[in-house]
C-alpha atoms as an extended CHARMM CRD file, in Angstrom:
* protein
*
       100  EXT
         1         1  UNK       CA             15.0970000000       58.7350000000       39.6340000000  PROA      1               0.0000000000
         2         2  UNK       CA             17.8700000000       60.3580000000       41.8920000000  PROA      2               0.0000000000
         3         3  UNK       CA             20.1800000000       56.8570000000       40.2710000000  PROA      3               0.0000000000
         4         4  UNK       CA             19.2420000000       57.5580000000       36.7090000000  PROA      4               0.0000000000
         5         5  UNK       CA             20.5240000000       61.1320000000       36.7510000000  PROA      5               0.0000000000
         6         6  UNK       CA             23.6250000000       60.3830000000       38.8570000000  PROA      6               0.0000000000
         7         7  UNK       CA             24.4170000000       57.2370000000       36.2630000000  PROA      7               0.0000000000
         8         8  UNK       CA             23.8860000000       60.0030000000       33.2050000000  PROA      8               0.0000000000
         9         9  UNK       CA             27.2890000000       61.5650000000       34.4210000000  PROA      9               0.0000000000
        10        10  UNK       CA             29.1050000000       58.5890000000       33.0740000000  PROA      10              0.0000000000
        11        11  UNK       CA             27.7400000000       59.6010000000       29.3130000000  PROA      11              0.0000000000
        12        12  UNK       CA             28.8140000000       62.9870000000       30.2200000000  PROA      12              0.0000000000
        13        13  UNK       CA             31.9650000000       62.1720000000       31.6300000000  PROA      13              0.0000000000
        14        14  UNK       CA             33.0110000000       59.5860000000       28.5940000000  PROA      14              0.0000000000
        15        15  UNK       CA             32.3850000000       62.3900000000       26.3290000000  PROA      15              0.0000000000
        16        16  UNK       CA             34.3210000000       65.5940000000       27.8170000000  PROA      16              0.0000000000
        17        17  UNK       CA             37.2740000000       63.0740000000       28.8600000000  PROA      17              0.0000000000
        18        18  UNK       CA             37.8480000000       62.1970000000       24.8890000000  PROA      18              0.0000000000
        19        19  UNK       CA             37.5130000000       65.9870000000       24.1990000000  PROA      19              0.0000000000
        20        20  UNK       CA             40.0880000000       67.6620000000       26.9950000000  PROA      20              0.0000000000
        21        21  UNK       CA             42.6700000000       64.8050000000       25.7550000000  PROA      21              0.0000000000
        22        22  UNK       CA             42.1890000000       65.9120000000       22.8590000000  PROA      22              0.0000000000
        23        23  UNK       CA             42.2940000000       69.5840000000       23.2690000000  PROA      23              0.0000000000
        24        24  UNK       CA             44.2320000000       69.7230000000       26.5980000000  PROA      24              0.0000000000
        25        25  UNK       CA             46.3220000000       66.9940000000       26.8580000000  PROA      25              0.0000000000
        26        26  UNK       CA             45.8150000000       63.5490000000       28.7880000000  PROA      26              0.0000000000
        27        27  UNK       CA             48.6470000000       63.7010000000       31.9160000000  PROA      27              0.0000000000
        28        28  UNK       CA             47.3090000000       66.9550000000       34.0610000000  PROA      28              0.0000000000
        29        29  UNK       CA             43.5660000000       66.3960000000       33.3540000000  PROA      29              0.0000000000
        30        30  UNK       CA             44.5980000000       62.3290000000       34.9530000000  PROA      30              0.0000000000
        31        31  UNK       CA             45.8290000000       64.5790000000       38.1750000000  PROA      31              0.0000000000
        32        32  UNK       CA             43.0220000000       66.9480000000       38.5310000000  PROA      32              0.0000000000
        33        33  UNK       CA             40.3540000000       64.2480000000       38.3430000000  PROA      33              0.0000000000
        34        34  UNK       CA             41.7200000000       61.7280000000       40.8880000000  PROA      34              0.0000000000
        35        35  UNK       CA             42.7590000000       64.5840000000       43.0210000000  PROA      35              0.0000000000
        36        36  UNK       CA             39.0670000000       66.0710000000       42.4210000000  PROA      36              0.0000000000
        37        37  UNK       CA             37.4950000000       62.3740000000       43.2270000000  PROA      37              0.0000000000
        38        38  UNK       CA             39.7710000000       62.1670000000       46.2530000000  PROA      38              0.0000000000
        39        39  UNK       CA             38.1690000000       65.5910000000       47.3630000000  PROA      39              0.0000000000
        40        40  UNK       CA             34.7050000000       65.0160000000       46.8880000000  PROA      40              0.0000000000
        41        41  UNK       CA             34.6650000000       61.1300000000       48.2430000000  PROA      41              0.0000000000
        42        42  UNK       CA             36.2000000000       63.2920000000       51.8310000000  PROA      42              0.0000000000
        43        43  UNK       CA             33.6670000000       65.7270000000       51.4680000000  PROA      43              0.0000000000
        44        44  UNK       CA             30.9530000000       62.7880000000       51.5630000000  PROA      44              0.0000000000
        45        45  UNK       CA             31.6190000000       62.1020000000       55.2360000000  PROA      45              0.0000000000
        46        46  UNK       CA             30.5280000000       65.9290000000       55.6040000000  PROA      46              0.0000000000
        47        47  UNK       CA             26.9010000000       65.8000000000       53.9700000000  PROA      47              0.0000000000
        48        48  UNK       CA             23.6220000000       65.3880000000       55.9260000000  PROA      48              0.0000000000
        49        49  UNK       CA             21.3170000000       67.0570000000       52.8320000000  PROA      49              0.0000000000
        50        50  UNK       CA             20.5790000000       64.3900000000       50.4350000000  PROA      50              0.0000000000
        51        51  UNK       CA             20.1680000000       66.5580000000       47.3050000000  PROA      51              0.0000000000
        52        52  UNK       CA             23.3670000000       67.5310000000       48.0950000000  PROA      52              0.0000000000
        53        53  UNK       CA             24.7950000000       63.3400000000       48.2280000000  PROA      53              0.0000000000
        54        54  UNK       CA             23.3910000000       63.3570000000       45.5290000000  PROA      54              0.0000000000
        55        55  UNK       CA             25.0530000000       66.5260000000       43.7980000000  PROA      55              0.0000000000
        56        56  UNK       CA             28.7420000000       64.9820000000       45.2310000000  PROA      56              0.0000000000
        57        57  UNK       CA             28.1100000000       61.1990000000       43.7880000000  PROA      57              0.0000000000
        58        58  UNK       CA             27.1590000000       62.9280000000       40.0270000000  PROA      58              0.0000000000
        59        59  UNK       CA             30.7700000000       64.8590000000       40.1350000000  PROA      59              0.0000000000
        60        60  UNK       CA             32.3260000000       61.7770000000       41.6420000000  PROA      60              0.0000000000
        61        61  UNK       CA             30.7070000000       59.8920000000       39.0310000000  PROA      61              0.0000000000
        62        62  UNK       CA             31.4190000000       62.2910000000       36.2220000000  PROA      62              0.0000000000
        63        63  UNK       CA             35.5150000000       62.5340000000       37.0410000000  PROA      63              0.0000000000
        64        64  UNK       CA             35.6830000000       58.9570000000       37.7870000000  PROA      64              0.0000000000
        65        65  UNK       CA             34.3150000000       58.4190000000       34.4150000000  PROA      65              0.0000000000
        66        66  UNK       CA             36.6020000000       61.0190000000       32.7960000000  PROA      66              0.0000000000
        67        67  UNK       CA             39.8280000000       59.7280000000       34.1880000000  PROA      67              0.0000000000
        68        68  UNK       CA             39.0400000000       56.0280000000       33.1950000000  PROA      68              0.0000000000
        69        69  UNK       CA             38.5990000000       57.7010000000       29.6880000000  PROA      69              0.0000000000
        70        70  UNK       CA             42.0730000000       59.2820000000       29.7200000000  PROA      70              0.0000000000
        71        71  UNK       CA             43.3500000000       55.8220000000       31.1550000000  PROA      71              0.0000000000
        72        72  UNK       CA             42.3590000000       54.3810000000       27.9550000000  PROA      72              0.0000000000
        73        73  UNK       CA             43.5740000000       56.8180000000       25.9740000000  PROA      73              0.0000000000
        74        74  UNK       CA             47.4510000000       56.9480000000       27.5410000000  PROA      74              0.0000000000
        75        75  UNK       CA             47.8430000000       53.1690000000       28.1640000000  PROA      75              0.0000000000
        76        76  UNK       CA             48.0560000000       52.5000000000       24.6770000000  PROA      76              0.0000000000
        77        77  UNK       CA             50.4910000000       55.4120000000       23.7270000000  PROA      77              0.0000000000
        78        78  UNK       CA             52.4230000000       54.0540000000       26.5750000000  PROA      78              0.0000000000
        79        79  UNK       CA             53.3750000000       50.0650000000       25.6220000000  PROA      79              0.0000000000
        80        80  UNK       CA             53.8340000000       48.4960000000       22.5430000000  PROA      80              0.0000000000
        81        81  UNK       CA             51.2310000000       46.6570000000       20.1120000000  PROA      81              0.0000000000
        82        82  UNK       CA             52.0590000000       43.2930000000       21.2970000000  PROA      82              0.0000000000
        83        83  UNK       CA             52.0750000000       43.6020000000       24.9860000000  PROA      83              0.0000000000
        84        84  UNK       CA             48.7100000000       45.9200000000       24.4010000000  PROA      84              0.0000000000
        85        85  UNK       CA             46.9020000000       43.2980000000       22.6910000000  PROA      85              0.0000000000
        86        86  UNK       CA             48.0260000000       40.9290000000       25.4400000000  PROA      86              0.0000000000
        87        87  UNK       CA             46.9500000000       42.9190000000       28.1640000000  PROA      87              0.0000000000
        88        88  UNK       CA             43.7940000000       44.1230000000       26.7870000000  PROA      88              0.0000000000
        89        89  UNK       CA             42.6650000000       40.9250000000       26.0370000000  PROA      89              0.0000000000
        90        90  UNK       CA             43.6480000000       39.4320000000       29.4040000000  PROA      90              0.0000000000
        91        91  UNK       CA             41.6490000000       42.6710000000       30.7190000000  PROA      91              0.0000000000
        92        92  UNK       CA             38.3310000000       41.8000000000       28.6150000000  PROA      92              0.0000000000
        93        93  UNK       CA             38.7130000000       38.0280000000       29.4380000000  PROA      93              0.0000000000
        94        94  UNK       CA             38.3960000000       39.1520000000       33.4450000000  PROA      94              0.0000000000
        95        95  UNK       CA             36.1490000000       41.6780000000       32.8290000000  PROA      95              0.0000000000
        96        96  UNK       CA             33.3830000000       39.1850000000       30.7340000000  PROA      96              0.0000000000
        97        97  UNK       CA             34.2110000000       36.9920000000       33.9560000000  PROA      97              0.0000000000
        98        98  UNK       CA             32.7150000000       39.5950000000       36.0980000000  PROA      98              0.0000000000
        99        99  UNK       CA             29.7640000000       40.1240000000       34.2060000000  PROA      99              0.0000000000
       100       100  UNK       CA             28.4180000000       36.6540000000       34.4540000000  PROA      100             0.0000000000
C-alpha cells in the first residue's frame, strides 16, 4: 500500500510541473526542485519513523517527477527541430532497450 501512494506522486507531480511552467516559468521551478530533491534525499539519512520515509520518498518522488516534466518542456525550446528529433529518437530507442 505504502508503494502505491508514494508512486501516485508521479501523477501529481506530471501534472503541477506542466502547470507552474506554464504559469511560473520553467528555469527557477528546475532550481527549486533539484535543490528540494537534494534536501530531502540528505534528510533520508536522518529518519528512523517509517511513516515519515515514507512522507520524504512521496516529496522526493513528487519533485523528481516535476523537474523531469520541466526537462521536457525546456529541451525542446532549447535546440532546433532537427537535432530534437535526432535526439529524442536516439532517447526512445535506449529507453525501449531498457524496458525489455
Amino acid at each position: 500500500m505504502d508503494l502505491t501512494i508514494i508512486t501516485s506522486a508521479a501523477c501529481i507531480g506530471v501534472v503541477v510541473g506542466a502547470v507552474i511552467a506554464k504559469k511560473i516559468g520553467r528555469n527557477l521551478p528546475m532550481k527549486v526542485c533539484g535543490a528540494v530533491v537534494f534536501f530531502l534525499t540528505l534528510l533520508l539519512y536522518k529518519c528512523i519513523a517509517s511513516w515519515l520515509t515514507n512522507v520524504i520518498f512521496f516529496a522526493i518522488k513528487f519533485f523528481t517527477t516535476a523537474f523531469n516534466t520541466l526537462i521536457w518542456i525546456v529541451i525542446p525550446e532549447c535546440y532546433p527541430t532537427v537535432i530534437r528529433n535526432t535526439a529524442t529518437g536516439f532517447i526512445n530507442f535506449w529507453a525501449s532497450l531498457g524496458e525489455h
